[in-house]
C-alpha positions in Angstrom: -50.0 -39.1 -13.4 -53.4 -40.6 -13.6 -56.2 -39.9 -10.5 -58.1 -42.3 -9.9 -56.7 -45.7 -11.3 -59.1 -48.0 -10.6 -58.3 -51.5 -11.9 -55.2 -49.9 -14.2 -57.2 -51.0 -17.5 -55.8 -47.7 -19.1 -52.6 -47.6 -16.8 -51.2 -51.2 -17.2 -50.4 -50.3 -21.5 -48.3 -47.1 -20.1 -46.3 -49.4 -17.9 -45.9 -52.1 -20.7 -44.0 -49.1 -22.9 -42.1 -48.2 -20.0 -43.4 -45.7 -18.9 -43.2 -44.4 -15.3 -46.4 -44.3 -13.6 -47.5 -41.9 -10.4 -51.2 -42.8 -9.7 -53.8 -42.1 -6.9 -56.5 -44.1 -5.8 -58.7 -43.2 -2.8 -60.2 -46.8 -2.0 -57.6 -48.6 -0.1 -59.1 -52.0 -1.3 -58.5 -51.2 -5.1 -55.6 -49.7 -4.9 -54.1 -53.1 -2.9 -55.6 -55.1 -6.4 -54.2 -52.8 -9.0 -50.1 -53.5 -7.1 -50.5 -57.0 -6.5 -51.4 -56.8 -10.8 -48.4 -54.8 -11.3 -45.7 -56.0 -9.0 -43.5 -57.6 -10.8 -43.5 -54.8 -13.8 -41.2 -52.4 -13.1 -42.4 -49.0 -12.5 
């Protein structure tokens, strides 16, 4: 679980080992950034 993910620059290499990911991010704006940079990874 990781609070506040910002841009995923220390989330992305958890995905990439498969890893499941659960993360929070308050601004609406950056959280809409960080999915459209991960959606076609699965997670």
């Amino acid at each position: 679980m990781e609070v506040g993910i910002d841009t995923g620059q220390a989330t992305v290499p958890f995905l990439e080992t498969g890893c499941e990911v659960t993360a929070i991010e308050l601004g609406k704006d950056i959280a809409e950034f960080y999915l459209r940079k991960v959606e076609e990874r699965p997670h």
